[in-house]
C-alpha positions in Angstrom: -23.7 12.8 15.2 -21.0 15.1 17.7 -17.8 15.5 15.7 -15.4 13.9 17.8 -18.0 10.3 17.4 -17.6 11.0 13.7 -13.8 11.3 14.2 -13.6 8.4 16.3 -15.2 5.9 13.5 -13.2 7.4 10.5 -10.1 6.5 13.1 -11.9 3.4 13.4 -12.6 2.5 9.9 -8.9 4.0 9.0 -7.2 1.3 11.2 -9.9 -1.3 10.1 -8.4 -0.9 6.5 -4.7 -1.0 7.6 -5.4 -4.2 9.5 -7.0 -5.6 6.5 -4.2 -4.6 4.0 -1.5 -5.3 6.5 -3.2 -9.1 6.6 -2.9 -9.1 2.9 0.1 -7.4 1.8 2.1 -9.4 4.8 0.8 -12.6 3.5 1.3 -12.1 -0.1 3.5 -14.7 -1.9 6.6 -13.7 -4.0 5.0 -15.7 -6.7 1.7 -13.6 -6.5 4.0 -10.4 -6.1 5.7 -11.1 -9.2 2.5 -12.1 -11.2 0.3 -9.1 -10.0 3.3 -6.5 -10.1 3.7 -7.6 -14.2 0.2 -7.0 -14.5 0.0 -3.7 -12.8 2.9 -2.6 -15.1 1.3 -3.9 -18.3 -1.4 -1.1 -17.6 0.8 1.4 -16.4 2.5 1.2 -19.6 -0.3 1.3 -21.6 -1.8 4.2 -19.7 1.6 6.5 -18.5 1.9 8.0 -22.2 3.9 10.9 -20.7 6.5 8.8 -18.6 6.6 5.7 -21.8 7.8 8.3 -24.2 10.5 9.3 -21.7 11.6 5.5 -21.4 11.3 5.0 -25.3 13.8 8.8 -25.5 15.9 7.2 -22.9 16.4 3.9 -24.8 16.8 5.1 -27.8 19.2 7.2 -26.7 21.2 5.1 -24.8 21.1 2.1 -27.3 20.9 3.8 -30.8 21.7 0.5 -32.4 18.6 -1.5 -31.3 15.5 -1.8 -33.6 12.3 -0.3 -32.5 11.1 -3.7 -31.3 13.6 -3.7 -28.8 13.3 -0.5 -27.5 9.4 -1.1 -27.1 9.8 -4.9 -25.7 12.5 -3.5 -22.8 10.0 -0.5 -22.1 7.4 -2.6 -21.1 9.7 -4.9 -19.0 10.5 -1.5 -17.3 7.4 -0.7 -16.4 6.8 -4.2 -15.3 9.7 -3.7 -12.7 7.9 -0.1 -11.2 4.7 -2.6 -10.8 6.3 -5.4 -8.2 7.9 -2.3 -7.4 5.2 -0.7 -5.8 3.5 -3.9 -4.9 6.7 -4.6 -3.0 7.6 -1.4 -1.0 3.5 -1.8 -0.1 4.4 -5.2 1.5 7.6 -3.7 3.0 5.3 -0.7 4.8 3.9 -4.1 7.0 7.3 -5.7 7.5 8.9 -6.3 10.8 12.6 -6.6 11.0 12.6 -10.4 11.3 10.5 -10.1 8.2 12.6 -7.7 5.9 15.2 -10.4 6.3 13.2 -12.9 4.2 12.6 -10.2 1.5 16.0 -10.2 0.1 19.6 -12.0 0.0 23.0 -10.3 0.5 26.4 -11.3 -1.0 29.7 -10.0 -0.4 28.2 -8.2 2.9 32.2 -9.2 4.4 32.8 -6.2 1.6 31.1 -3.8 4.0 31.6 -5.1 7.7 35.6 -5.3 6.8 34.7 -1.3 5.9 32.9 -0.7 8.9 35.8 -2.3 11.4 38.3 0.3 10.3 35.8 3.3 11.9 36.4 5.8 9.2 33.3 5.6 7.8 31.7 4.1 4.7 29.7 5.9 1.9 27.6 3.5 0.2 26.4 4.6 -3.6 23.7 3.2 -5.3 20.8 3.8 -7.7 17.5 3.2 -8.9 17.8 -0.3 -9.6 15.3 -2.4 -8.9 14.2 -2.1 -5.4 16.4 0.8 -3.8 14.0 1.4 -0.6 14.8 -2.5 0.1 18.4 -1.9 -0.1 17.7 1.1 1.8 16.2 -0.7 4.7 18.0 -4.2 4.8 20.9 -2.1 6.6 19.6 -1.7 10.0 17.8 -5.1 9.9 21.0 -7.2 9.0 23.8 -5.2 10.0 22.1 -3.8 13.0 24.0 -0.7 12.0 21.4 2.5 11.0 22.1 3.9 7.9 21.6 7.8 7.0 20.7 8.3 3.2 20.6 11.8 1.4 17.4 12.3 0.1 15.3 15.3 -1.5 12.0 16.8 -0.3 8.8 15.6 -2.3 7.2 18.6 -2.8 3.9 16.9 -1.5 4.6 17.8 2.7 1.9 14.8 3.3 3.7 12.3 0.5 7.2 13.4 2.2 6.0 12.7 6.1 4.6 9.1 4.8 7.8 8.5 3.2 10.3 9.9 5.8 8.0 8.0 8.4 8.6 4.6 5.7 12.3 4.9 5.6 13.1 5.9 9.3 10.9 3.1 10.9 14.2 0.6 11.5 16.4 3.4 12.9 17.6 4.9 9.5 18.3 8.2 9.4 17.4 11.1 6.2 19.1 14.3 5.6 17.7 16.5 3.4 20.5 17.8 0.0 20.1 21.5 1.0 23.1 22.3 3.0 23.7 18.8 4.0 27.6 18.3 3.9 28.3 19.5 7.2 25.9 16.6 8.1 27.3 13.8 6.4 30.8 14.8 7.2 29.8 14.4 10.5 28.2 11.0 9.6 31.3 9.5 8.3 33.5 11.0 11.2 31.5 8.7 13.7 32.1 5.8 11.8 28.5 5.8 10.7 27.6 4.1 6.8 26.3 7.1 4.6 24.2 6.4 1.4 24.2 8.4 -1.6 22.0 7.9 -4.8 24.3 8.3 -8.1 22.0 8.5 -10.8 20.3 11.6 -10.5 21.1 14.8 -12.6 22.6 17.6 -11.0 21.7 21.3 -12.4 23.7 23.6 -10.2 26.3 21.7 -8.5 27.1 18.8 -10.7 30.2 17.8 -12.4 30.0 16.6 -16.1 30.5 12.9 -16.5 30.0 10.3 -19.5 26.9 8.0 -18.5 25.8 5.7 -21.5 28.5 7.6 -23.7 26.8 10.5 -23.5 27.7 13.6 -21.3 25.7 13.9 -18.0 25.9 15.5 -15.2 26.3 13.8 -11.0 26.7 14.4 -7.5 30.5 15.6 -6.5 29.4 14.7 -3.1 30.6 10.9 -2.9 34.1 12.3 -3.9 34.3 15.0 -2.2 33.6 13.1 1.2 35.8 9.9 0.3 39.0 12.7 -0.4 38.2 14.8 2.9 37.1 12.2 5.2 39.9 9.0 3.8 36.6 7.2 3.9 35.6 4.1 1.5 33.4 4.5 -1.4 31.2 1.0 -2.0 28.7 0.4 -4.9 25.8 -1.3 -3.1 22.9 -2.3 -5.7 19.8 -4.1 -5.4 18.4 -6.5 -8.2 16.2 -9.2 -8.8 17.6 -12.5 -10.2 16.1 -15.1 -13.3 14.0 -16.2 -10.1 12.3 -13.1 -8.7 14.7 -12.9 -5.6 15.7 -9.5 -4.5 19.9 -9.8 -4.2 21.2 -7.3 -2.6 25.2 -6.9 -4.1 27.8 -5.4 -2.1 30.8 -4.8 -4.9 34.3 -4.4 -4.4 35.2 -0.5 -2.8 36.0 2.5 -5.9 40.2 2.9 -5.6 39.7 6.7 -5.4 42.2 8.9 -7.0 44.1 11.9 -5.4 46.3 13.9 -7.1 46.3 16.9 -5.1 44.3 18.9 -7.5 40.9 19.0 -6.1 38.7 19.9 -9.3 40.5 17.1 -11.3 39.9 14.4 -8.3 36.4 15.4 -8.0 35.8 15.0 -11.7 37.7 11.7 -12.1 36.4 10.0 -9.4 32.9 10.6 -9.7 33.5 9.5 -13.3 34.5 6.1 -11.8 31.6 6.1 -9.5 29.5 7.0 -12.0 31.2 4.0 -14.4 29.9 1.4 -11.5 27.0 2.7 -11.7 26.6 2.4 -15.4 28.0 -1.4 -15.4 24.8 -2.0 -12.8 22.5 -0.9 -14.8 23.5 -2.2 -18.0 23.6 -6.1 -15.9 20.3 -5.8 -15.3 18.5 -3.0 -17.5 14.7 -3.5 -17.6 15.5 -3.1 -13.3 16.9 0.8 -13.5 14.3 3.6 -13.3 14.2 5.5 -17.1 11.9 7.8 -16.5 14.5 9.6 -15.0 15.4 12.5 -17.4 19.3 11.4 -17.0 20.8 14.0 -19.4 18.5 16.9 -19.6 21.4 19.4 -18.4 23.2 19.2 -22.0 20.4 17.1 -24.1 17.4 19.3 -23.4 15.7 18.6 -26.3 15.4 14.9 -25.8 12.6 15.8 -22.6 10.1 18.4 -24.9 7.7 17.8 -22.1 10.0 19.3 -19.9 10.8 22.8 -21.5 7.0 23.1 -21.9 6.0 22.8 -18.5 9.2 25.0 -17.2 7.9 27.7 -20.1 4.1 27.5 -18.3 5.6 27.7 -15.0 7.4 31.1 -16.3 4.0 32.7 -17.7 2.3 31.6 -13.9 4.8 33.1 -12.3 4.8 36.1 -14.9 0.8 36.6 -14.1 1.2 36.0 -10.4 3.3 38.9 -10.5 1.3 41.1 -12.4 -2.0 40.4 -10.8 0.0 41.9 -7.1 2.2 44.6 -8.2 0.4 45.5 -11.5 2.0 45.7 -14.6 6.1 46.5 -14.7 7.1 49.3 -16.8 
């Protein structure tokens, strides 16, 4: 068969499977979501030992005064959440606009148009609580205002385009952390909403905080913008209720402090974002993502896994270089 016939049916066959899952997915009940999602994480759990003992560090960690049972019943509602997770963001991939709607509710959404109507700008903070690409993506659908979030690159390049291509399909924009101020000052200064993720640790260019009573580290970048731009920091989070619904929550803006001393404001006030943050995830805490390794920059030893695979990376790099230049005196 010429090549460009065999290209032609695996095109074929390709958009054959889309329009089948796009059928299915599309059509799928909340109800079935939940039920099939629970079941996905039950084996995920069972399966993921690597990213179960990071949960079990995390909780124990975090909540040193609960019993083993505890720990272990919580870890599997959190891997329950990543599997109507992933079922979810799959259904949201074959969404239209008039369809996203249906996917979620929004309160206090007054919160963010009052923002908006004073054109300065508003930097929206979140986290990984339970589904952040919906809250992600409700913006532009609701609001009919775009939103631009601050992402990283997956080092995949064909996992990043499907994901950039997933999160810019409404009109959303993503800038990309390296050398991004510039960017999202310029964001703000249009009147634009930026949206920042709070609960990631930050090796070079974070500023030490106190998440879960334990020292961490965050982003500067939420405070930094809100004291150079005047512009309002509000803690947007997205959660599922007792009945499955995704609520989207728009909370009351962060009072940011100025003093006039730049190192002190920066600390102190990404302290209080990261405090909103921490309230958020302690509402709801079988939704929030533990696999993250939250507080690796001054608890390395809690993530083991971690200094072993940087350690191998270290000896590949070591031979790499000694296979090409030979060895160094």
């Amino acid at each position: 068969m010429p090549e460009n016939l065999r290209g032609s049916k695996r095109n074929y066959e390709l958009d054959r499977e889309r329009s089948i899952l796009k059928k299915y997915m599309g059509r799928l009940p909340k109800r079935h979501i939940l039920l099939i999602g629970k079941i996905l994480g039950r084996f995920l759990y069972f399966f993921d030992t690597h990213h179960r003992r990071i949960v079990w560090r995390n909780l124990y960690f975090s909540y040193p005064e609960w019993s083993r049972d505890q720990v272990q019943n919580l870890s599997k509602r959190v891997f329950q959440n990543y599997g109507i997770f992933i079922l979810e963001v799959l259904q949201m991939a074959f969404s239209t606009r008039e369809e996203m709607l249906t996917r979620a509710k929004i309160e206090g959404e007054e919160i963010l148009t009052a923002a908006l109507s004073k054109q300065k700008g508003v930097i929206v903070v979140g986290a990984h609580l339970g589904n952040w690409e919906l809250g992600l993506q409700y913006s532009p659908c609701y609001f009919q205002r775009p939103l631009t979030g601050v992402a990283k690159k997956l080092r995949n390049s064909t996992l990043d385009r499907l994901v950039h291509k997933f999160r810019t399909r409404f009109g959303n924009r993503i800038i990309y952390k390296k050398g991004a101020l510039p960017e999202m000052m310029q964001t703000l200064r249009q009147g634009k909403i930026l949206g920042l993720l709070m609960d990631i640790s930050r090796r070079f260019d974070g500023v030490e905080v106190q998440f879960f009573g334990r020292k961490a580290t965050a982003t500067p970048a939420a405070a930094l913008l809100a004291l150079r731009c005047k512009s309002p920091v509000i803690p947007i989070f997205c959660h599922r209720n007792q009945m499955g619904d995704l609520v989207i929550k728009v909370e009351r803006p962060i009072e940011i402090q100025r003093t006039g001393d730049l190192r002190s404001d920066l600390q102190t006030n990404t302290q209080l974002i990261t405090d909103r943050v921490e309230q958020a995830v302690r509402k709801n805490p079988e939704q929030w993502n533990w696999i993250l390794k939250r507080w690796k920059e001054f608890y390395p030893g809690l993530y083991p896994e971690s200094k072993q695979r940087l350690q191998r990376l270290k000896m590949k790099a070591k031979r790499r270089r000694h296979k090409n230049f030979g060895p160094i005196a």
